[in-house]
Structure formats: C-alpha cells, structure tokens
C-alpha positions, 0 to 999 in steps of 0.5 A: 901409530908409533912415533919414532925418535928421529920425528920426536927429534924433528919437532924439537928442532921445528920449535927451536928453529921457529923460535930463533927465526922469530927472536932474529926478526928483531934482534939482528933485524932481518933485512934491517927491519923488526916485524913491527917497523912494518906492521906499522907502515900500514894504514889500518885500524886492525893493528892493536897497540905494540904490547898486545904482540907480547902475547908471543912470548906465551905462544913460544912458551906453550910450544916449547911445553909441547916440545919437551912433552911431546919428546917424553919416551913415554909419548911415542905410543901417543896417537894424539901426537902422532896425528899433529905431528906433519901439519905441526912441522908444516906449521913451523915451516909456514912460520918461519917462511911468513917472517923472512916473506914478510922482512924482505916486504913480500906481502901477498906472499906472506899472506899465502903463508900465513893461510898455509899456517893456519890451515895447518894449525886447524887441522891440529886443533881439529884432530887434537879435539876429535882425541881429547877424550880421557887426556890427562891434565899435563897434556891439556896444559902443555898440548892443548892449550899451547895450540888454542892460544896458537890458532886463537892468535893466528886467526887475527893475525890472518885478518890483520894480514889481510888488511896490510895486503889490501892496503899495500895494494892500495885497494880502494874498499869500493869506496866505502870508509875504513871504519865501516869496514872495521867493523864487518871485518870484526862482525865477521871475526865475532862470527868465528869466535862464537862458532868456535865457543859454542862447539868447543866451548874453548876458553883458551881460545876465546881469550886470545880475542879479547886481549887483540880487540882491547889491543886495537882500541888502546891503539885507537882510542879516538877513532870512535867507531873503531874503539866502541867496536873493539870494546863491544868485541871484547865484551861480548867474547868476555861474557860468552866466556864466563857463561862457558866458565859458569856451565862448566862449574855448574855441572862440575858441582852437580855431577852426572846424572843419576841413574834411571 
C-alpha cells in the first residue's frame, strides 16, 4: 500500500496538534487548571512524584522523530507505516480528547478515552512487531522505540486512571485497605510487564515501569507497603531487563549457529 502525501501531511498535523493541546493544558490552563493540579486532588497511591511525568518531554520527542521520518518521500512505499497510519491518528485524536475530558473533570469519560488510546497504541505496537524484520537502525530509533516508550507510559497511565476514576466515584474497595490494593494492582501491572519482556523482549518498554514504580515510592516514601511494593516492582523489571540485555549480547558474540 502506498501512502500518499495528504496522510504523510495529516500525521504531522496529528502530532503538531497533540503536542499543543498538551503544552496549553499547562500553559493557558485549560479550564484554569494544569493536568497535575488534578491529578493530585485524587487520593491514591498509584500516582508517582511530579517529576516522573517529564517522561512526556521524551514521548513527544519520540513522535516528533516519527513525524518527520515518517514524512520522508522515500516512506510512502513504507508498509509498516502504511499499517500505523489510522490507529496513530486515532491515537492522537484520543489524546487530545482525554486532556480537555480530563480539564473540564469529566473522569469516567476520560477513562473511555485513554481505553480508546491504548487500544489504539496496541494495535500499533502489535503490527509494527509482526513487520519488524529487516527494519533499519534509523527506523527502530525513530519508529519503534517512540511508540514502545508510548505504550509503556500509557499502560500505567490506564491504571492510574483507573484508580483516580474509582476514587471520584468514591468507591469503597469492598472494604479492603488502599495498600492491599496497591499492590494487586502492581501484581497484575508486573503481569503485563513480563508477558510483554518475555514475548517481545522490548527493553524500551520495560523501562518505562521502573522509572513509574521508582516514581510512586519517591511519592510515598512512608507508606511502607506502597514504597517496599514500587521498589520490588522496579527491581524485578530492572533485573528481567538486564537478563534480556545480557541474551541479546551474548548471541551477539556468539553469532549464528554453524551450518549442519
């Protein structure tokens, strides 16, 4: 399939647009609050500390990477691109819609939204893997790994957004204690984590969890069973990765096996 210039066009604009919604949500505020002002109104443990969510200052790089790679004459003929090309605007079109969902305090309608982003980021990540055969090393860095650091974040942020939705709703968590919750919830994050690692073996996206998990126990250092969970967390993505990273070095040096 070849892509034509108006759709090369069309996903520089998606970018452009997502990236000013997202710079006015603070800047202007949108309805006179940044995301943060909100975020933090919520009682809940799955929030990290402030800092962690610069970690969308490398997202909007990674696209912006994207935009001008995939907008190159020599990537219309590009099916990997082709593939991406409506669920990345669907992508972009969720994302602006969570942040004026999310400004105007429209939770459970942002959390349809951010469900739509991250069906839509799947199904990116998922045919960008089943085409990644022969992929040059300008492609990985400006294609791939934009949109695993992407998914990676997103994924959290589903959860997270699940928790603010819950506590908006003041729902009583059938009685059982915040902290116990805490960490099923973070059991079952470790769950798509490793299924993640141990199919795709994607370091770009595993460390996405350490830096959240590291994130929340720095928000709540003193809440022991919350900090000991993020710190376990952390570690046991940090150590599957390096045992990824070591594998990978290892047959590296090896090289293939020798003709029979």
């Amino acid at each position: 399939m070849r892509r034509s210039v108006a759709m090369q066009a069309l996903v520089l604009l998606a970018i452009i647009a997502t990236i000013a919604v997202n710079a006015a949500a603070n800047a202007v505020p949108i309805n006179g609050l940044t995301t943060g002002d909100i975020a933090n109104a919520f009682d809940v443990y799955f929030l990290p500390a402030p800092y962690v969510f610069s970690i969308w200052g490398l997202i909007y790089l990674g696209l912006a990477a994207y935009g001008i790679y995939q907008g190159l004459p020599a990537q219309r003929d590009n099916p990997r691109l082709a593939a991406i090309d409506i669920p990345f605007l669907i992508a972009s079109a969720a994302n602006m819609g969570w942040i004026f969902a999310w400004h105007y305090e429209q939770f459970p309608l942002s959390l349809l939204i951010m469900l739509v982003l991250l069906g839509a980021l799947i199904a990116i990540y998922v045919r960008l893997h089943a085409r990644r055969d022969h992929v040059s090393t300008l492609e990985r860095w400006t294609v791939h790994i934009p949109f695993s650091i992407y998914l990676g974040w997103i994924t959290v942020a589903t959860v997270a957004n699940v928790t603010a939705v819950l506590d908006n709703l003041q729902w009583n968590a059938w009685g059982i204690a915040e902290e116990i919750w805490f960490i099923l919830v973070s059991i079952v994050v470790l769950a798509i984590v490793a299924a993640v690692l141990i199919t795709r073996r994607d370091i770009a996206y595993g460390l996405v969890i350490p830096w959240a998990f590291v994130g929340i126990y720095a928000g709540y250092p003193d809440a022991t069973p919350v900090a000991v969970t993020s710190l376990v967390v952390a570690a046991a993505v940090l150590v599957a990765l390096a045992v990824i990273g070591f594998r990978g070095s290892t047959r590296t040096v090896a090289g293939p096996p020798p003709a029979t």
